[in-house]
C-alpha positions as CSV (number, residue, x, y, z in Angstrom):
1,X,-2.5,-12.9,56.8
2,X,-1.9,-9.4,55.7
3,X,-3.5,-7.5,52.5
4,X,-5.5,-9.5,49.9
5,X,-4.9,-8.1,47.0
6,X,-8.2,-8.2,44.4
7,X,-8.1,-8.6,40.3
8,X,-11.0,-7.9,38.6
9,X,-11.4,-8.2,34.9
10,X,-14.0,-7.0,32.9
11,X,-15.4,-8.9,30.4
12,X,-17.7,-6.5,29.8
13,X,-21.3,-4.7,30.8
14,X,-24.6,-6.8,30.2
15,X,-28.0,-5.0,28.5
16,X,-29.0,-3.3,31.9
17,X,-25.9,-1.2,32.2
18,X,-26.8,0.5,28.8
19,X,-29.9,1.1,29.6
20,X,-29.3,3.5,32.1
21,X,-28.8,7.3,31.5
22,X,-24.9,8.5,31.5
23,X,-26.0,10.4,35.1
24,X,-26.8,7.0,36.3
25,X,-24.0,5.1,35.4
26,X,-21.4,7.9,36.7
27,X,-23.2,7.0,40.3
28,X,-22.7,3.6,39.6
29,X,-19.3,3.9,39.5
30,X,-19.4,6.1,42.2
31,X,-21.4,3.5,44.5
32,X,-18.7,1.0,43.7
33,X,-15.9,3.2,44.5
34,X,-17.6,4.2,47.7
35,X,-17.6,0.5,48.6
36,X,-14.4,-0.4,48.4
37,X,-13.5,2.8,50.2
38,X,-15.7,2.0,52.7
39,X,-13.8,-1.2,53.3
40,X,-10.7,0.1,53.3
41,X,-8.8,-0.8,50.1
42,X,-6.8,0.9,47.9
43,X,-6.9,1.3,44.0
44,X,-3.1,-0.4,43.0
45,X,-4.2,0.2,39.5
46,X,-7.0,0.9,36.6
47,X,-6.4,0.2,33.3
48,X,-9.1,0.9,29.9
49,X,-7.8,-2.0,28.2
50,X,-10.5,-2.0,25.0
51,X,-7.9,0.1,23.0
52,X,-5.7,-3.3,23.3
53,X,-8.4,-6.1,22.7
54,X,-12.0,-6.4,22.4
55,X,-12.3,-9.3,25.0
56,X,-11.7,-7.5,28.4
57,X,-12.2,-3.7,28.4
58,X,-10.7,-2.8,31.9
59,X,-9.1,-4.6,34.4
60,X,-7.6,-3.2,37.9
61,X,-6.0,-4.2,41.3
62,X,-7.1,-3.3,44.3
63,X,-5.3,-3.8,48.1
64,X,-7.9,-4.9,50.5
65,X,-6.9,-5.1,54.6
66,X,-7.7,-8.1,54.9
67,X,-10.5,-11.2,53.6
68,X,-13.4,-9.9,55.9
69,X,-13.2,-6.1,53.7
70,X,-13.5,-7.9,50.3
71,X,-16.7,-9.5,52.1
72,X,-17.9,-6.4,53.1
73,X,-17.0,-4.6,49.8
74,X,-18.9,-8.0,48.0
75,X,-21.4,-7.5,50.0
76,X,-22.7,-3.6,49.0
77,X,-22.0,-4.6,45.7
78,X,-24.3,-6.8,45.6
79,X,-27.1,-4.7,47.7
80,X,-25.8,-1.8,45.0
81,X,-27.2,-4.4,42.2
82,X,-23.9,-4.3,40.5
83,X,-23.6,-7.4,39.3
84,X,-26.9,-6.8,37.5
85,X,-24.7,-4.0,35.1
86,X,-21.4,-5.8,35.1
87,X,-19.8,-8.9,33.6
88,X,-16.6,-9.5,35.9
89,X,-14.0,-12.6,37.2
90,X,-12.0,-12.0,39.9
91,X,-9.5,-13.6,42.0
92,X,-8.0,-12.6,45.5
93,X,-4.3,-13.4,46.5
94,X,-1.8,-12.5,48.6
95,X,1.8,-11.0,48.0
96,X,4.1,-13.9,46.7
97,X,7.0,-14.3,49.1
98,X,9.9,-11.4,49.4
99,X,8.0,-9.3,46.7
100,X,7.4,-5.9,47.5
101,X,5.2,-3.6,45.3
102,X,7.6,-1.1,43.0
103,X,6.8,2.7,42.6
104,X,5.6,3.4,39.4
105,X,7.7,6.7,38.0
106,X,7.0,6.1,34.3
107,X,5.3,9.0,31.9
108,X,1.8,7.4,30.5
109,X,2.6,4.2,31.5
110,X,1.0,1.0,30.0
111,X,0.2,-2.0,32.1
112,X,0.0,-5.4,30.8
113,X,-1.7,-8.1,32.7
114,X,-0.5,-11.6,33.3
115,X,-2.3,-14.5,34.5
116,X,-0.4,-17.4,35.1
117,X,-2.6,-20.6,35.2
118,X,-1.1,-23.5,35.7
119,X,-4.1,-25.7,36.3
120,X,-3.1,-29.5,35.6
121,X,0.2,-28.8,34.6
122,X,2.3,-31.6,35.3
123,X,5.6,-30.4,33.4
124,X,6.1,-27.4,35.8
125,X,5.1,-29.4,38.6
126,X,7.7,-32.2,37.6
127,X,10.5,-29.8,37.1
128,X,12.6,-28.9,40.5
129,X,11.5,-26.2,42.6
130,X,15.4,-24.2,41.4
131,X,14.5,-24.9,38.0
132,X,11.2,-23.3,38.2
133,X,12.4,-20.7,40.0
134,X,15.8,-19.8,37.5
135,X,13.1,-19.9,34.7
136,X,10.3,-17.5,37.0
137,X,13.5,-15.3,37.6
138,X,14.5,-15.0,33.4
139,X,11.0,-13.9,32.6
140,X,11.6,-10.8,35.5
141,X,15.0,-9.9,33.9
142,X,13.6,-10.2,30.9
143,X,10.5,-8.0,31.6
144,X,13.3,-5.5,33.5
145,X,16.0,-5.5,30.3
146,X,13.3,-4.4,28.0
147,X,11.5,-1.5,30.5
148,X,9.2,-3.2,32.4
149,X,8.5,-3.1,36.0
150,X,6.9,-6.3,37.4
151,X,4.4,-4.0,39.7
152,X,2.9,-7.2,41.4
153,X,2.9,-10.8,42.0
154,X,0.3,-12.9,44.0
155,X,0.1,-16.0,44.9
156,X,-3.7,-17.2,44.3
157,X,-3.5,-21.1,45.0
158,X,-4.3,-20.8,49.1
């Protein structure tokens, strides 16, 4: 299957996470860091997003060898009590076809997030798969004409 690539969104950090000392939250951090380490992923991006909205105050991508290291990672997270501190969604995918992941060579770059949900949504599904993709394929040269870099794209619906 290749790399699973892992979201995570913040939503933010329950009562327990401010109740510990500053000392003891930098090893939290540094427990969940270790973790995915351990399983062998890779940090594709981490972003303090509070500056931009007050819903979600950081959100990242991480590369993951394959489904059994997210289970592992999952797994000391969960012995690490993180969960207890943290308020999170997630969602695993895999590289959408023919993309491949762009060097970033920008000064203080700023990341946006989309999530594409197209839950229930019978007018995409209805239109033909060319039409779908000529409109996926505006929004890119549209992202491109004004500076962006799409950095990735995952396909979550497996």
């Amino acid at each position: 299957m290749g790399p699973i690539y892992h979201l995570f969104i913040v939503r933010g950090y329950r009562e327990a996470y401010y109740q510990l000392s500053l000392e003891a939250r930098d090893q939290l951090w540094t427990r969940v860091s270790e973790s995915s380490q351990a399983a062998g992923a890779k940090m594709l991006v981490g972003c303090y997003s509070r500056w931009s909205n007050e819903t979600y105050p950081a959100w990242g991508v991480e590369e993951y060898p394959g489904m059994q290291a997210i289970q592992q990672a999952t797994r000391t997270n969960e012995k690490n009590q993180h969960f207890r501190y943290i308020e999170a969604e997630t969602y695993n995918g895999v590289l959408m076809e023919d993309f491949q992941i762009p060097q970033v060579d920008l000064p203080d770059p700023i990341y946006q997030l989309f999530l594409v949900k197209n839950h229930h949504n019978d007018a995409w599904a209805s239109l033909a798969e060319d039409t779908r993709d000529r409109i996926f394929s505006a929004v890119g040269e549209s992202i491109r004409k004004h500076g962006g870099i799409n950095l990735i794209g995952c396909d979550i619906n497996w």
